[in-house]
KOLTIKOL-833313 format. One line per 10 residues: for each residue x, y, z of N, C-alpha, C, O. Coordinates in Angstrom, 2 decimals. Example, Ala and Ser with C-alpha at 12.3 -4.5 7.8 and 13.67 -1.06 7.14 Angstrom:
13.19,-5.69,7.80,12.30,-4.50,7.80,13.20,-3.30,7.80,14.24,-3.32,8.46  12.85,-2.25,7.08,13.67,-1.06,7.14,12.90,0.03,7.87,13.41,1.14,8.04
% end
This chain:
84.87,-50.29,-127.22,85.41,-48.96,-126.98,86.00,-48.90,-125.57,85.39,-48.50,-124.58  87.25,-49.35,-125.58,88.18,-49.51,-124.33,88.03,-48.16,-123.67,88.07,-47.22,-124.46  87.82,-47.75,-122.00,88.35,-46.41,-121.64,87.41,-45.24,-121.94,87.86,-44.21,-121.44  86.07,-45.02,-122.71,85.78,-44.25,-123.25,84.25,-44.27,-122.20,83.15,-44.17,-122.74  84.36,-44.38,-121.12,83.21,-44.40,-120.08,82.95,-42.76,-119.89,83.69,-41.77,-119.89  81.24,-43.04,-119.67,81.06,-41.30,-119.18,82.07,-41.23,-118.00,82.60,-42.28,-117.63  82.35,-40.12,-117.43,82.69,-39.92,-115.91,81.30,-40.12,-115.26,80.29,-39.85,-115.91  81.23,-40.56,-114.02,80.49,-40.16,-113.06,79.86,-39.32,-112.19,78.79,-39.53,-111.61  80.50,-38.45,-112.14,79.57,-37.07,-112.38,78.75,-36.81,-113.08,77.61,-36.64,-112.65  78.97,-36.73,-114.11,78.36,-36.74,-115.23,77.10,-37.37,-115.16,76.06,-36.71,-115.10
77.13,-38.44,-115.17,76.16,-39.75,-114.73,75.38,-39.52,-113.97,74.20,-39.40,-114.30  75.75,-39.42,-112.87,74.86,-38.49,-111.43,74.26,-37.48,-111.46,73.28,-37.26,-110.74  74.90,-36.45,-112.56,74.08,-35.19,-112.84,72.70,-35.64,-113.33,71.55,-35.56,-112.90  73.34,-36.16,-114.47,71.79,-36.33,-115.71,71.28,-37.05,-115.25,70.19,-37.06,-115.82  71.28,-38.38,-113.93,70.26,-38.88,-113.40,69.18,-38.47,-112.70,67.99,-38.79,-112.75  70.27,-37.10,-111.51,69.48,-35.88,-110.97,68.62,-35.06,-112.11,67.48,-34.64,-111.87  69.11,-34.92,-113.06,68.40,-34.18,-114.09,67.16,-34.63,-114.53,66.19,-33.88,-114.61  67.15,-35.78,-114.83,66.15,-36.56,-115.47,65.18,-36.76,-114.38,64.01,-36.49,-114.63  65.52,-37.22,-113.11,64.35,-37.29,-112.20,63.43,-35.84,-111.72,62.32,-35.71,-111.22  64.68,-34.70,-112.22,64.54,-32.99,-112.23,63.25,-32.60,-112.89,62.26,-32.16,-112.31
63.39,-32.85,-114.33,62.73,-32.50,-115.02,61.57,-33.60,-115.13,60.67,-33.31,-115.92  61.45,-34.80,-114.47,60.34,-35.13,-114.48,59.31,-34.74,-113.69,58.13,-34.59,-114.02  59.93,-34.54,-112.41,59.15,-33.58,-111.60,58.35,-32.37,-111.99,57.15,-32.22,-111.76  59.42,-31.20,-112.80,58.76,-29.96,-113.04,58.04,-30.37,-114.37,57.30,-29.45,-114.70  57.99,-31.27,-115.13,57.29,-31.38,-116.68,56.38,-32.99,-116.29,56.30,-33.85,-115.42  55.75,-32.57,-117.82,54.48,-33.58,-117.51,55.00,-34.90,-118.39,54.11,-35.58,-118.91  56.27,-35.27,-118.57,56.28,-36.26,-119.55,56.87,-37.86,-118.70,57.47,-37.88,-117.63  56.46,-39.23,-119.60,56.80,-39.85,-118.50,58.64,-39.65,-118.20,59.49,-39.09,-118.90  58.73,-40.23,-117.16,60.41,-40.13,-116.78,61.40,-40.88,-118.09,62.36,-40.24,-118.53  61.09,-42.25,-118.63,61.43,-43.02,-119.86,61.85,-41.59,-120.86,62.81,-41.48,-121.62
60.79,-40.63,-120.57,61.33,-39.69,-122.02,63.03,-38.93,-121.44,64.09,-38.90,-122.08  62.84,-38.56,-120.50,63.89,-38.10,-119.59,65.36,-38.90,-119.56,66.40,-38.26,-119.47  65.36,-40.38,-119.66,66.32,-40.89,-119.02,66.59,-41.22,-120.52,67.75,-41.24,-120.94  65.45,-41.50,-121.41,66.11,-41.48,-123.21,67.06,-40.21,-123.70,68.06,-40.31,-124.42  66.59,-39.14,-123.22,67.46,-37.98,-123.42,68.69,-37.68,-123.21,69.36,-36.85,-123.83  69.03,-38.43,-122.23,70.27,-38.23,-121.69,70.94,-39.17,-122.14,72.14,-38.93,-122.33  70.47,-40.41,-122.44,71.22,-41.73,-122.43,71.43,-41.87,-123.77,72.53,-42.34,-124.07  70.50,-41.53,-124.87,70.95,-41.38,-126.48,72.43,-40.02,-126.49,73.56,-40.16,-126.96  71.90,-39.00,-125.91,73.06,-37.53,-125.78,74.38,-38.15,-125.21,75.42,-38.17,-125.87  74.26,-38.68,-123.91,75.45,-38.81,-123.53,76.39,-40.16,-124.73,77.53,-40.11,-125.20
75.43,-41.09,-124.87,76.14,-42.32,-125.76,76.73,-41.63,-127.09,77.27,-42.40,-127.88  76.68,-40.25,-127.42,77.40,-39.95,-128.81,78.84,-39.43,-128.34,79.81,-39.40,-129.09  78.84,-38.93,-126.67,80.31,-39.03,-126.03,80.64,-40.16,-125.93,81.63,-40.46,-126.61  80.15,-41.03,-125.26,80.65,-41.98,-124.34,80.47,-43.76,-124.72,79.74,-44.14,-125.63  81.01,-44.39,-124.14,80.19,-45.81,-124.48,78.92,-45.57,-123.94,78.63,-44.84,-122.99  77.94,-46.49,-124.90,76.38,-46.47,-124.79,76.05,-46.66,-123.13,76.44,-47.49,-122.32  75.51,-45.98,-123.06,74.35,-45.91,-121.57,73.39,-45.83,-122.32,73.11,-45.00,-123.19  72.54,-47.34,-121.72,71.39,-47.84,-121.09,70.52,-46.67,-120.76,70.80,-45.85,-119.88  69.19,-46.61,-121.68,68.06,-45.34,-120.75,67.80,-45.82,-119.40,67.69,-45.11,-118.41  67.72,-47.27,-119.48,66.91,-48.08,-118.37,68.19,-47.77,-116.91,67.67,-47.74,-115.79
69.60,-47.58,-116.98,70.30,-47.58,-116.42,70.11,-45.75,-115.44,70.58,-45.37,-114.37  69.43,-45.23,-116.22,69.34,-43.67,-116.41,68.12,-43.65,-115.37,68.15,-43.24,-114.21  67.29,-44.07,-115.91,65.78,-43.98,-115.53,65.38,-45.01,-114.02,64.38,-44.88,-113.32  66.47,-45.99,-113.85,65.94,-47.14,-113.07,66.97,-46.54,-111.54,66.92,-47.13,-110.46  67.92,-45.18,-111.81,68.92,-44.41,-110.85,67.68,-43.52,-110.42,67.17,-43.47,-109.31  67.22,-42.66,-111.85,66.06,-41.90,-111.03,65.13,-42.38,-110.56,64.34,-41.44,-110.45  64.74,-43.11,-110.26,63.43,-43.62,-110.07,63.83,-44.21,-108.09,62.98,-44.26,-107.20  65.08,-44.50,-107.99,65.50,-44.26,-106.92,65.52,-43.23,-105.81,65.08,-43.16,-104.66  66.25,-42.40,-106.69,65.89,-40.94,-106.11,64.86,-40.42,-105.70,64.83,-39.84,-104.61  63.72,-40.54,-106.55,62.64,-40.12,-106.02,62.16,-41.24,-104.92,61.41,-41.01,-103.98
62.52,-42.03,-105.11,61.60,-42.92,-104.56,62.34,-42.61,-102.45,61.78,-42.74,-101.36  63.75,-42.19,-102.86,64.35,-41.98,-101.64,63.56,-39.92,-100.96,63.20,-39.50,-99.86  63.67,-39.31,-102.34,62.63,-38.56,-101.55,61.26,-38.39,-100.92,60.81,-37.39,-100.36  60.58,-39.83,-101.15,58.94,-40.11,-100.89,59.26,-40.22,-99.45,58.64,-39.58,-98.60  60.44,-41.20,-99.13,60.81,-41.40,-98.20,61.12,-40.86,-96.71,60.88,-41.31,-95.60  61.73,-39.74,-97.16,62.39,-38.69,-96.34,60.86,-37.61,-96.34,60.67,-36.63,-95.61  60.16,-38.02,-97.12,59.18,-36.79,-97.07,59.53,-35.44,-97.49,58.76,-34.64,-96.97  60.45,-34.85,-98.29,61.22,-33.77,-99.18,60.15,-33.20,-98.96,59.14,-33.83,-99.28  59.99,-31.81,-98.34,58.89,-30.76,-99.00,59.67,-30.27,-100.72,59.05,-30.58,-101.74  60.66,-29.71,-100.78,61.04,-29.06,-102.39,61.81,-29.89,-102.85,63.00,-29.64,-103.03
61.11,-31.36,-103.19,62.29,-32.50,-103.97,63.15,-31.69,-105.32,64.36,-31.73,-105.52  62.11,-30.96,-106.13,62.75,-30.32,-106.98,64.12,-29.67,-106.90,65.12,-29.99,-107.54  63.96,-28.55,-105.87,64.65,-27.92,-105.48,66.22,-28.81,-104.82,67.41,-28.54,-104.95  65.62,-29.75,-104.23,66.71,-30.67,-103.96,67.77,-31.30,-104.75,68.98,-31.22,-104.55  67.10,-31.98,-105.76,67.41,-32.22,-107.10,68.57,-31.31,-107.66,69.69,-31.77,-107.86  68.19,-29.85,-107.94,68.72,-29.02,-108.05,69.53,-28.52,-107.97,70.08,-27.80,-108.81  69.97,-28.88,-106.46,71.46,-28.55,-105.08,72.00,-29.55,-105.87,73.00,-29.40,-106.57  71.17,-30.87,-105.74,72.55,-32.31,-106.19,73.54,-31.92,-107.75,74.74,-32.08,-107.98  72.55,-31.43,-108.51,72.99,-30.95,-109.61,73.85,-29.63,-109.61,74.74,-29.66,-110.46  73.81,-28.62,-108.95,74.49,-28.20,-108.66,76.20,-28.35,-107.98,77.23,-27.74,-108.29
75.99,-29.24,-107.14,77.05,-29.87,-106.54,78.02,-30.34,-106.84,79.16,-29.95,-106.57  77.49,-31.78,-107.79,77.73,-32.71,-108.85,78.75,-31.65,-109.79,79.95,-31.90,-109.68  78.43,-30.58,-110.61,78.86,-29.88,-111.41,79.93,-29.15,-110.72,80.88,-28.84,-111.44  80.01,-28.72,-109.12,81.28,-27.57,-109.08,81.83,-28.13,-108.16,82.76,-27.52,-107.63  81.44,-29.67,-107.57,82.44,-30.36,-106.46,82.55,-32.01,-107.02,81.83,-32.68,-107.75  83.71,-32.27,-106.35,84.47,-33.11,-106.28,83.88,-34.12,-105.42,83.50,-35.22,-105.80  83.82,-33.62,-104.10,83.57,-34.30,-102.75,83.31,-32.68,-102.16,83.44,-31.63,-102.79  82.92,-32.88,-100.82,82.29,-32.09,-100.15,83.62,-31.14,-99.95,84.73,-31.64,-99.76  83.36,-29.50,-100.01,84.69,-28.76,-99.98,85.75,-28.92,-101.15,86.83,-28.33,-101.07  85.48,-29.57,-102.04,86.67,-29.91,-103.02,86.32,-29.66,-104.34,85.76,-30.53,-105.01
86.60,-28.56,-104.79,86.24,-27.50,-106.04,86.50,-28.58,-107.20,87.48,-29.32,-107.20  85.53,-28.57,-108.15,85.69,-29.51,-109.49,86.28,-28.73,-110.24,85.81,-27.62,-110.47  87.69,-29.27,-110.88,88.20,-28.46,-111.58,87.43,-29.10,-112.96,87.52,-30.31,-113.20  86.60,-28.09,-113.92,86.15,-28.67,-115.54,87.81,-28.65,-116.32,88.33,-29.66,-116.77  88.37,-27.40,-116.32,89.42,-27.75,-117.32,90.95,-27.58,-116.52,91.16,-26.62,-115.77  92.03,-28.69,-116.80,92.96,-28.51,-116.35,94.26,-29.26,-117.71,94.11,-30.22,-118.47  95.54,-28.25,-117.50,96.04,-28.38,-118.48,96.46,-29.62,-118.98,97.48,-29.59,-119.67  95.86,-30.83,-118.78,96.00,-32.27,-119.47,94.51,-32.85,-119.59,94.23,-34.04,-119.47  93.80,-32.06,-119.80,92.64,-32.27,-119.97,91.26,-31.81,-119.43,91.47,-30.77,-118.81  89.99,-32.11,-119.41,88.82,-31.64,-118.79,88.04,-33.00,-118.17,88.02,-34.22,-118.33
87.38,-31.89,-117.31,86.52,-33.04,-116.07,85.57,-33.74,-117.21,84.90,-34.68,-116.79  85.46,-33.47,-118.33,84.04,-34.08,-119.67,85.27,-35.52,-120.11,84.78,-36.54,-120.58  86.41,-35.46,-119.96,87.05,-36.43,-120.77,86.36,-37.75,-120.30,85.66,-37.88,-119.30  86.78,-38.94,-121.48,86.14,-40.44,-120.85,86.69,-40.73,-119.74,87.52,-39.88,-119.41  86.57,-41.65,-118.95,87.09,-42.58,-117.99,87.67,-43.62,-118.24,86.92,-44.10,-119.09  88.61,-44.43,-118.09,89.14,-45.71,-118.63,88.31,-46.83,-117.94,88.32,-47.93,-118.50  87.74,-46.72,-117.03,86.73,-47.94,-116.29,85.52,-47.14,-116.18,85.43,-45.91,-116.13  84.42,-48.17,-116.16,83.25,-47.46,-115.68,83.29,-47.48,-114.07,83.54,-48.38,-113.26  82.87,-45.86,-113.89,82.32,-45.85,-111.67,81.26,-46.14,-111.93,80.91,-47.15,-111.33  80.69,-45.80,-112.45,78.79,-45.94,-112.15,78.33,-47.10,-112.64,78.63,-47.94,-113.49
77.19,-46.81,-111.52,76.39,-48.57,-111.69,75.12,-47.93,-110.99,74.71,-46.76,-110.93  74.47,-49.56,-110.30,73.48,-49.70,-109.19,73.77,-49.15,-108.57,74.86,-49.35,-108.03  72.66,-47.70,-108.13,72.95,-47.47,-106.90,73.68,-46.65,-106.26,73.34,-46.22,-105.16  74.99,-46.23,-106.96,76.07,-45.04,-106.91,75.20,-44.10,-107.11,74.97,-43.79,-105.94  74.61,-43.47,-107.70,73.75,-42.29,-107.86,72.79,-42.14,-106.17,72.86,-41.20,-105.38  72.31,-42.86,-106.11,71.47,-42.66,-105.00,72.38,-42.85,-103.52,71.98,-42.18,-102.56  73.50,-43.70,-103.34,74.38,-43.01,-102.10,75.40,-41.84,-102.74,76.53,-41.67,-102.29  75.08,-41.38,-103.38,75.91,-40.14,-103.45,74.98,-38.77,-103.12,75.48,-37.75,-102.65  73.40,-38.92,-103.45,72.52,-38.33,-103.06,71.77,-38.23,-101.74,71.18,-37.25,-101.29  71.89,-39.40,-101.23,71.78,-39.78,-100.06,72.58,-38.81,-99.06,72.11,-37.98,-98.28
73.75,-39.12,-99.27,74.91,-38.69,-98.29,75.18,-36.87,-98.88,76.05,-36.24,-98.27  74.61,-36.34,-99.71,74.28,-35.37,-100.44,73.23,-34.47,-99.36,73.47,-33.45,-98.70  72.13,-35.19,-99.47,70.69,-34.90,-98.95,70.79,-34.46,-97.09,70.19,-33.65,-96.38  71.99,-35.56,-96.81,72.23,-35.55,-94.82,73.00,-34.65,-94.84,72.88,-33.92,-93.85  73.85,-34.31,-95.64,75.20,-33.29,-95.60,73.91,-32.01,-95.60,73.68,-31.25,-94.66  73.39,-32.04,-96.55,72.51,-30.65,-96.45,72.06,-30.42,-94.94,72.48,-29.58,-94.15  71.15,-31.35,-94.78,70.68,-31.02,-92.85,71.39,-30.88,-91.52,71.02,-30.53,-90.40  72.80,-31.36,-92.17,73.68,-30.78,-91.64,74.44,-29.98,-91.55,75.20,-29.76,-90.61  74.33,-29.42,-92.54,75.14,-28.02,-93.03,76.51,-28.12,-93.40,77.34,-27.21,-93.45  76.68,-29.67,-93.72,78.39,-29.55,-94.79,78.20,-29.66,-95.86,79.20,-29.89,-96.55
76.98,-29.56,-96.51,77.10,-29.97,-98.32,76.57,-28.63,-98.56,75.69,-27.97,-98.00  77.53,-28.33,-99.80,77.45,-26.71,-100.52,76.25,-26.81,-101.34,75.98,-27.86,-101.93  75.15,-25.23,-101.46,73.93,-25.20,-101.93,74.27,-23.63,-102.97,74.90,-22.59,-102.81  73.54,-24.18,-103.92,73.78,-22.90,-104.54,72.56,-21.71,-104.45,71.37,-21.89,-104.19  73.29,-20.38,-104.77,72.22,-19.26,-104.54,71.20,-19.51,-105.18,71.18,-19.66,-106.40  70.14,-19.60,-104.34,69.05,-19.14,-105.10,68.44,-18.66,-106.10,68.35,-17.44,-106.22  67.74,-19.75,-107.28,67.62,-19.47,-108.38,68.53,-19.74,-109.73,68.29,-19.55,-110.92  69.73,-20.29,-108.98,70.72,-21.05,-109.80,70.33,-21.55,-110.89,69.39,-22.24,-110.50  70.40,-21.70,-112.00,70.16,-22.64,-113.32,71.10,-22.88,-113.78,71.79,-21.90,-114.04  71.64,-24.18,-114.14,72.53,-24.41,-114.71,72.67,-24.54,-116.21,73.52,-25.16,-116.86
71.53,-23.75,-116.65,71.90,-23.14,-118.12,72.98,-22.47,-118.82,73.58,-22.44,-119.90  72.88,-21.59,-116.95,73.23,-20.04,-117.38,74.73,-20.16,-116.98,75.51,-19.22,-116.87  75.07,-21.93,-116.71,76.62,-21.52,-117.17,77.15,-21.66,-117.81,76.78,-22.18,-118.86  78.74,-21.18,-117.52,79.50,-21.23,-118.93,80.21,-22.40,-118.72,80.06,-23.12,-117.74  81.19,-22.67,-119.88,81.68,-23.55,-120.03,81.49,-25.10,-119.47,82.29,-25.91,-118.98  80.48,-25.14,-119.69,79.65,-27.04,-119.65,79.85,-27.61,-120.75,79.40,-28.75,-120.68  80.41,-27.34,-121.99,80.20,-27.74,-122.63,78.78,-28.48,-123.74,77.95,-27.78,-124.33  78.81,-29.68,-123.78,77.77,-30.12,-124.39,76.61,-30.79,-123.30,75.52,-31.31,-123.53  77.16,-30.61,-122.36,75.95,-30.82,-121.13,74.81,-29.82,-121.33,73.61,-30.07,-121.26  75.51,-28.35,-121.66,74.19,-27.18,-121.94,73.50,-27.94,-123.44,72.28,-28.10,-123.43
74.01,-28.23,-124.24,73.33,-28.87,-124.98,72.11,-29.77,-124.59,70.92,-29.52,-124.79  72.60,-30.74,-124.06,71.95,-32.13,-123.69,70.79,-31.75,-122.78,69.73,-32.37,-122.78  71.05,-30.64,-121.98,69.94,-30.32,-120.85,68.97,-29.45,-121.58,67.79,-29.61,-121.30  69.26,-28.62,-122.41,68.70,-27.04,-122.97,67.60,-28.48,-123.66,66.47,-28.69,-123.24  68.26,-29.29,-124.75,67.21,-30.28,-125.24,65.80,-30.81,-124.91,65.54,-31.41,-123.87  64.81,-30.50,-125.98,63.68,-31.38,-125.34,63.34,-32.33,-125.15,63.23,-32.91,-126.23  63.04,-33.00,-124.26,62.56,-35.07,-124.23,61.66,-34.77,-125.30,60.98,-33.76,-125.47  61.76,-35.67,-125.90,60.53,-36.45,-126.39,59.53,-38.10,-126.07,59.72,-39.28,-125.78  58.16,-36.87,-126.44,57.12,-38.01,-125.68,57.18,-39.13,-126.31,56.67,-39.89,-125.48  57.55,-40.00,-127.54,57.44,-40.31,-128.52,58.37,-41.88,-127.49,58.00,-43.04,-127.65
59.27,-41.58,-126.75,60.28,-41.93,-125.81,60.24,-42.84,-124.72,60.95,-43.77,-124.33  59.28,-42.36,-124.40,58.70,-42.20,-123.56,57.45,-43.84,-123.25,57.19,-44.55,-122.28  57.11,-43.79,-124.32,56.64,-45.54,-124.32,57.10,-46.42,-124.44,56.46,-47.47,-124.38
% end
């Protein structure tokens, strides 16, 4: 399947997501990074859970690091971000008249590691006050037009997954 790569965003979200919701829920992370990685592979060429799960597992492991008091909450911003920017200051357009930010990619961006310097440099921008945070209480349920991302997220892991 030539060209038919998630975007990267994309990628970065549900990695943030998955390490998200492992935090606030009791299931292992494997159920998390299966969720996303079976959901997203009915868009996209197949992603790897292990590719999913082995990004989050970074993440957190970069917030043990830094000592995060609200990793969650952090999580959260990235996901936020991820969804309405581009780069820092640079509005994500989702739909534009030759297409939407959900279309495939013709190469894959993501790999090793891209997830976690994008969070990284995410995380310093925050303490510095150039990376955009959303209001308080934000859920990204409650927006519109995500398409099948509200799907994929609204979804429950299963524990079953998870081993």
């Amino acid at each position: 399947m030539a060209g038919t790569f998630c975007p990267d965003w994309i990628f970065n979200l549900s990695v943030a997501r998955t390490a998200y919701e492992f935090i606030i829920s009791d299931l292992p992370i494997k159920s998390y990074a299966k969720k996303y990685s079976t959901s997203l592979s009915e868009h996209y060429s197949e992603i790897n859970p292990e590719e999913i799960e082995n990004e989050a597992e970074l993440l957190l492991r970069f917030l043990v690091e830094i000592n995060a008091e609200k990793s969650d909450e952090l999580l959260n911003n990235f996901v936020f971000f991820k969804l309405k920017y581009s780069q820092p200051g640079s509005k994500r357009k989702l739909k534009g008249m030759f297409g939407t930010a959900f279309d495939p990619e013709k190469e894959k961006k993501y790999g090793s590691n891209v997830t976690l310097k994008s969070f990284r440099a995410y995380v310093f921008g925050l303490r510095s006050g150039v990376s955009e945070k959303p209001e308080p209480g934000w859920d990204i349920l409650k927006e519109e037009e995500i398409g099948f991302l509200k799907e994929i997220i609204a979804k429950e892991a299963n524990i079953t997954d998870g081993v």
